[in-house]
C-alpha positions in Angstrom: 87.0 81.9 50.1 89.0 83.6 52.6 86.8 86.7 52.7 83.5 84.3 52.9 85.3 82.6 56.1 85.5 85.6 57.6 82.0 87.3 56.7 80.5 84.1 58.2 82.7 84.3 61.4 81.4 87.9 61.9 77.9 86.8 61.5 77.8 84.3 64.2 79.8 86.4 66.4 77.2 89.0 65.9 74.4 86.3 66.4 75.8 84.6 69.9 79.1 82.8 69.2 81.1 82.6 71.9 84.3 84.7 72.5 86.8 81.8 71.9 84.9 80.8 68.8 85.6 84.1 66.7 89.5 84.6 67.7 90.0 80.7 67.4 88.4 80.7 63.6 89.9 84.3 62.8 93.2 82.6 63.9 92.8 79.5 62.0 92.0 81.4 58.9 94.7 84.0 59.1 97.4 81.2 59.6 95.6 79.3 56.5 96.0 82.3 54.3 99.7 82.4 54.9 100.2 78.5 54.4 100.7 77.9 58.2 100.1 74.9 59.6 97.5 75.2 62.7 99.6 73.4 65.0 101.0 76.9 65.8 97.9 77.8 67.6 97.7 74.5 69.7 102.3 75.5 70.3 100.8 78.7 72.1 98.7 76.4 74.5 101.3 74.4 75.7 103.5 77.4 76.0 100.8 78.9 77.9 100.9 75.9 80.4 103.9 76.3 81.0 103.7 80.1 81.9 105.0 80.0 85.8 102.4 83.4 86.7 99.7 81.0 84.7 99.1 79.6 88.5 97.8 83.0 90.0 94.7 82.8 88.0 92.8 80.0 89.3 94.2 80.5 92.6 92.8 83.9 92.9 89.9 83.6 91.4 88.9 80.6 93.7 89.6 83.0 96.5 87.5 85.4 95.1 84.8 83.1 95.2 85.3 81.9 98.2 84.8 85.5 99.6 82.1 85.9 97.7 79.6 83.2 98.5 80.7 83.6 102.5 79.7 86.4 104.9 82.5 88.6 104.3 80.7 91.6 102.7 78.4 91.8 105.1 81.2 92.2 107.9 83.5 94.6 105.4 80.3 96.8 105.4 79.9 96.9 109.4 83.4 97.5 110.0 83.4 100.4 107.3 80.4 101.6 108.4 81.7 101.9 112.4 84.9 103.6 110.9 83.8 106.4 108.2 80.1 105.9 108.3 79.8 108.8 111.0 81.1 111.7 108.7 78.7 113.6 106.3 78.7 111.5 103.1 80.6 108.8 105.2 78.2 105.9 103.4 79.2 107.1 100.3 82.6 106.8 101.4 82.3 103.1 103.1 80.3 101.7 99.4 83.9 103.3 97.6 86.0 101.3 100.3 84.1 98.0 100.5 83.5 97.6 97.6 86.7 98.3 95.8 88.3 96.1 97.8 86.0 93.6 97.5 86.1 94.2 93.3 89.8 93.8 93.5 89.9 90.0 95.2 86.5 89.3 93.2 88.2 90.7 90.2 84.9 90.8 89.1 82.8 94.1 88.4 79.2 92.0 88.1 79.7 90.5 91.3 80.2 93.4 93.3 77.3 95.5 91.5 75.0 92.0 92.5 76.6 90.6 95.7 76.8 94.7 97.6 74.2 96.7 95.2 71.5 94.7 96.9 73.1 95.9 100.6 74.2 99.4 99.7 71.6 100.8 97.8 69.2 100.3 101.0 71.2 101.6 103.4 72.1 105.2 100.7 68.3 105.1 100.9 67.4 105.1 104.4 70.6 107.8 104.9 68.4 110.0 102.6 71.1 109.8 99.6 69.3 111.4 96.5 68.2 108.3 94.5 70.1 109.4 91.5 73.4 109.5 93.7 72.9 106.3 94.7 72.6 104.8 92.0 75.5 106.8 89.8 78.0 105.8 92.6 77.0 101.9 92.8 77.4 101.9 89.1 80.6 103.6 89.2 81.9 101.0 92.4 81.2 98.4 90.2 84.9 98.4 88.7 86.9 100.3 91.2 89.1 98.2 92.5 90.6 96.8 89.5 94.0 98.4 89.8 94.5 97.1 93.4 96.0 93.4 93.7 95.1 90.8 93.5 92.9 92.1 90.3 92.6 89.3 88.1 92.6 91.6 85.0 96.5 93.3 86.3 97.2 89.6 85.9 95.6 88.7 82.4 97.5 92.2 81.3 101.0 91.2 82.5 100.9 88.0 80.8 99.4 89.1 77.4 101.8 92.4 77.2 104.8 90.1 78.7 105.4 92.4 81.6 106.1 91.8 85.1 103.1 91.5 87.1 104.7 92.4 90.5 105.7 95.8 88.4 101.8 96.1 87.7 100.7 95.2 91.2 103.3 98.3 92.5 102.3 100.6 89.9 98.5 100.8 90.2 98.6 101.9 93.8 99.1 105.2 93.8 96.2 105.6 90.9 93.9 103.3 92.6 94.1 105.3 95.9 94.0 108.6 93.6 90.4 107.4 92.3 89.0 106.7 95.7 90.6 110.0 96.9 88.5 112.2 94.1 85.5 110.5 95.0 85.2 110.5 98.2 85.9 114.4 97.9 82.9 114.5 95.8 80.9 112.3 98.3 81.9 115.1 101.4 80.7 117.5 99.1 77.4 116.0 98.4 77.3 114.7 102.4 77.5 118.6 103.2 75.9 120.4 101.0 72.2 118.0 100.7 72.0 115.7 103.2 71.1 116.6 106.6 73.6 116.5 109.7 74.2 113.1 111.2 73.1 113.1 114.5 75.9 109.8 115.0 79.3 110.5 116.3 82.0 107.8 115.5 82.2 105.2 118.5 85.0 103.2 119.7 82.6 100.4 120.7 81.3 100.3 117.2 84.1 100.0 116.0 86.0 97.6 118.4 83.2 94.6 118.1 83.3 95.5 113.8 87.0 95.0 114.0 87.0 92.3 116.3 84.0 90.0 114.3 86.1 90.7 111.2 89.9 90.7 113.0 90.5 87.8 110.5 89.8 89.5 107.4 91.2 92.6 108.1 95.0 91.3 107.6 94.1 90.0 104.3 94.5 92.8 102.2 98.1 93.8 104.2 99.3 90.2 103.7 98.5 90.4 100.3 99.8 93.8 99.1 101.8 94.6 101.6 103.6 90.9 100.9 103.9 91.9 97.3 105.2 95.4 97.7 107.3 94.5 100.6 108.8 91.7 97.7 108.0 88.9 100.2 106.7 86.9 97.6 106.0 87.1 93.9 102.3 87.7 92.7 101.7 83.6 92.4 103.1 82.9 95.7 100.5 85.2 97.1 98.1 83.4 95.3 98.8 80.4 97.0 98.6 82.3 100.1 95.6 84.0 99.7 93.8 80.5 98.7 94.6 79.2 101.9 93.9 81.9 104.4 90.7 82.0 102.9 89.7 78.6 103.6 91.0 78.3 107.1 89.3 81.6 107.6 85.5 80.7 106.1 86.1 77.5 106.4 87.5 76.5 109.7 87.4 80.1 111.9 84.2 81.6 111.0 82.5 78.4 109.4 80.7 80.5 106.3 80.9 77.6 104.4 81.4 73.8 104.4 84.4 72.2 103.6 82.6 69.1 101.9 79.2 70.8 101.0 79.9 74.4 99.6 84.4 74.4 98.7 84.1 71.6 96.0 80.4 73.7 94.4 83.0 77.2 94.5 85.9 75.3 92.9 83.3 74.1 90.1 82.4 77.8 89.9 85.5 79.5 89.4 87.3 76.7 87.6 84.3 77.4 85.1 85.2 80.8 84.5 89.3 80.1 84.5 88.5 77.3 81.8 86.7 80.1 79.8 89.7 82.4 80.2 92.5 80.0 79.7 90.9 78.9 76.5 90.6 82.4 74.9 94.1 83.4 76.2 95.5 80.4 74.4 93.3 80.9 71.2 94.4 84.8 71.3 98.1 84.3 71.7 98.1 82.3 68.5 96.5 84.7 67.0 99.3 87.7 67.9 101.9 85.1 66.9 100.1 86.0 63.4 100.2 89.5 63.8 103.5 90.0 65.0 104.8 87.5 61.8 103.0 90.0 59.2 104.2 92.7 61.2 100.6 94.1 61.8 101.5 96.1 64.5 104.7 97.9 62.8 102.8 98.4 59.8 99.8 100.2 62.4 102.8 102.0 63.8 103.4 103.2 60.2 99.9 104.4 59.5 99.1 106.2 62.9 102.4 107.8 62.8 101.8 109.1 59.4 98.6 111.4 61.0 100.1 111.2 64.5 103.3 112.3 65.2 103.0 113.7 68.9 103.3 111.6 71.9 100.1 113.6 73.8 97.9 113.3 70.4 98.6 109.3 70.7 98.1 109.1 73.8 94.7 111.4 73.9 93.6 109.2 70.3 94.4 105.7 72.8 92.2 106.8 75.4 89.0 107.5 73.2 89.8 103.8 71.6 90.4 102.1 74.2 86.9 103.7 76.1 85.0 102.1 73.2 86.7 98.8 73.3 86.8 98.4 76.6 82.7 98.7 76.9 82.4 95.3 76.2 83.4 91.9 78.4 86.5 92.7 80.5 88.9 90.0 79.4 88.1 89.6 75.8 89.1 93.6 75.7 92.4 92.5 77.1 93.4 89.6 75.6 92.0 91.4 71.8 93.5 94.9 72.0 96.9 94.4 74.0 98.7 92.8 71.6 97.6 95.3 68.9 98.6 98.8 71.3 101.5 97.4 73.2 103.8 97.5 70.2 102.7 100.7 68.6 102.4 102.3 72.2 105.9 101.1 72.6 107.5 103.0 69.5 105.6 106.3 70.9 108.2 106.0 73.8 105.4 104.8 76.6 107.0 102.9 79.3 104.8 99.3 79.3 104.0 99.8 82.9 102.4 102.8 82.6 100.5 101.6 79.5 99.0 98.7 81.4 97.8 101.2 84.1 96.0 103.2 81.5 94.7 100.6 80.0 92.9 98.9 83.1 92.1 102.9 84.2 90.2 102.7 81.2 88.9 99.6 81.4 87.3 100.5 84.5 85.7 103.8 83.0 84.8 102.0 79.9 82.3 99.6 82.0 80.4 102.9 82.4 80.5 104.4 79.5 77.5 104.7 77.7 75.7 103.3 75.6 77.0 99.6 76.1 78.9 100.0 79.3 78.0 96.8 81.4 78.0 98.2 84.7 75.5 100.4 83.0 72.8 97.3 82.2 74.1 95.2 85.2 72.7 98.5 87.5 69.7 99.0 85.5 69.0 94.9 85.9 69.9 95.0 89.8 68.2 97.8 90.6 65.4 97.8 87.9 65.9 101.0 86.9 65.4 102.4 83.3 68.9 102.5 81.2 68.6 106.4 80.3 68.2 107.2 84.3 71.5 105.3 85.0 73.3 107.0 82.3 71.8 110.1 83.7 73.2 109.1 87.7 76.4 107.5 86.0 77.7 110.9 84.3 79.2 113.0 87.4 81.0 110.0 88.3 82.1 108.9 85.0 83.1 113.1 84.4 85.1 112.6 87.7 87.0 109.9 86.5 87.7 111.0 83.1 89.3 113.7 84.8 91.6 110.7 87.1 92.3 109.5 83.5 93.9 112.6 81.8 95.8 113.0 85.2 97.2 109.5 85.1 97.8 109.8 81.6 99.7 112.8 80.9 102.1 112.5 84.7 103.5 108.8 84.5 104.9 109.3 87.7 101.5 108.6 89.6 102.2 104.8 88.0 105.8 105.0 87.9 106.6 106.5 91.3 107.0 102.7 93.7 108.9 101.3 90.9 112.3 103.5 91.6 
């Protein structure tokens, strides 16, 4: 009976059910076959409620939105442009800024691809960008960002794995800027050796009037992680913060949006999607309460170590799992395969931290992975571009990355070095 419940679970998984569907049945059925009552699941929910970080969610995901939907890309692309825009492969440099910034208070990789594809990929154009580097490094920017607070998914890891978010927020910083680093070496490379010399020189006026139409955007990101590394206030407090400068910002300074017409339509938005999150988180926790009672993950532990007794193997083995798991949706990879690796990870002597960093690193690689990497099908969608041509333009970048990966990976102290 057992066995059936499952089989059919997979099936409808397969055929469309929804995320929350599979781990609330597979948790349902696993806590039947032991002769638990189900009343544990609905115990994780409350205690899930009741999670103080729990509040950083919404609140950064509404602000998120509310960048989003106003006019703030369009002025983080002028004032990048004015600033780097002038060197050869400067673009190339701007789309790496902008838009890993804006992926990291979006925390979103679909929105960036869909809200600055359709801005960026123009403007590689017209700069005579080969077509194939365009579109290789808008797939790539699709996910850079997501090691940078406020990224939702640092968040979603800290609370899954039970490790402090501020720790996670310090730690991906030096990565994060190591990424953008490598690839905007590669973009000066590409800038001098095929395009032809830009005729612009960088300008002060330019750059004055960018600054000054975005003057109050520009503090957000050094209020926000600047206020969190600087230990001003926790990771929730700046998601209270951030909520509000945003609406007095796009709201009441530059007037982007209406407080009565467009706020309550974003809140609807956003609330949507932390509904959808919350519900799975709660579904999934039960669910490890399960494992860790049969002892799944000591027992994992037991079988790895049996094949895999060096700490550079494991790690190397993680990697290529977590690259496939992580090709599919963002926080179902999170709140699925943490609970599984954090233990086992653990007995391999890999400080938590640096875990979670190499997880997200390759949560942003996996999204262009092929075959099933979504930035992958969101660029060939946006740009209507044949699948095999992206995965053709995604592979320098995605080589380039891997490369970030082993770094990361193999020298902790690139995550580890702002939390002595």
């Amino acid at each position: 009976m057992i066995f059936a419940s499952i089989f059919i679970l997979i099936v409808l998984t397969v055929f469309g059910a929804p995320v929350f569907f599979a781990i609330g049945g597979g948790a349902l059925i696993a806590f039947h076959s032991v002769g638990i009552d189900s009343s544990a699941i609905m115990a994780e929910l409350y205690r899930l409620a009741s999670l103080p970080a729990l509040i950083a969610i919404p609140l950064f995901t509404f602000s998120g939105y509310v960048l989003a939907e106003s006019k703030t890309p369009i002025r983080m692309l002028r004032l990048m442009e004015s600033l780097f825009g002038w060197l050869p492969g400067g673009l190339a440099i701007v789309t790496l800024i902008s838009t890993s910034i804006f992926t990291a208070f979006t925390g979103a990789s679909g929105v960036t691809i869909i809200a600055l594809g359709g801005l960026l990929y123009p403007m590689l154009i017209n700069k005579k960008y080969d077509d194939k580097f365009s579109l290789g490094l808008l797939t790539t920017t699709g996910s850079l960002g997501l090691l940078f607070p406020p990224s939702l998914p640092i968040i979603l890891y800290g609370l899954i794995a039970k490790v402090d978010i501020d720790s996670l927020f310090r730690a991906g910083l030096v990565p994060g800027v190591l990424l953008i680093f490598i690839l905007s070496i590669y973009s000066l490379f590409i800038g001098r050796s095929r395009l032809h010399k830009e005729e612009k020189s960088f300008s002060f006026r330019e750059a004055f009037f960018a600054a000054k139409e975005a003057a109050w955007e520009i503090p957000l990101p050094f209020l926000i992680i600047g206020g969190i590394y600087g230990g001003l206030f926790t990771a929730t407090e700046a998601s209270a913060v951030m909520a509000a400068y945003v609406i007095i910002a796009e709201v009441f300074i530059y007037k982007d949006l209406n407080l009565i017409r467009d706020i309550p339509g974003i809140m609807v938005k956003s609330m949507m999607l932390v509904g959808a999150i919350l519900t799975v988180m709660g579904l999934a926790l039960g669910l490890t309460n399960y494992l860790i009672d049969e002892q799944i993950p000591m027992k994992l532990f037991q079988w790895i170590h049996k094949y895999v007794q060096s700490k550079i193997a494991f790690l190397a083995l993680l990697n290529v799992f977590l690259l496939i798991m992580n090709m599919v949706e963002m926080f179902s990879a999170i709140i699925i395969v943490v609970p599984l690796i954090v233990p086992v990870a653990t007995q391999y002597g890999i400080d938590p931290v640096h875990l979670g960093i190499i997880f997200l690193l390759n949560l942003e690689i996996g999204y262009m992975t092929a075959p099933f990497g979504l930035n992958l099908f969101l660029s060939s969608l946006r740009f209507d571009k044949p699948i095999t041509k992206v995965y053709a333009a995604s592979l320098p970048f995605w080589l380039i990355l891997l490369g970030a990966l082993l770094l990361v990976t193999y020298i902790p102290g690139l995550s580890l070095f702002l939390m002595k």
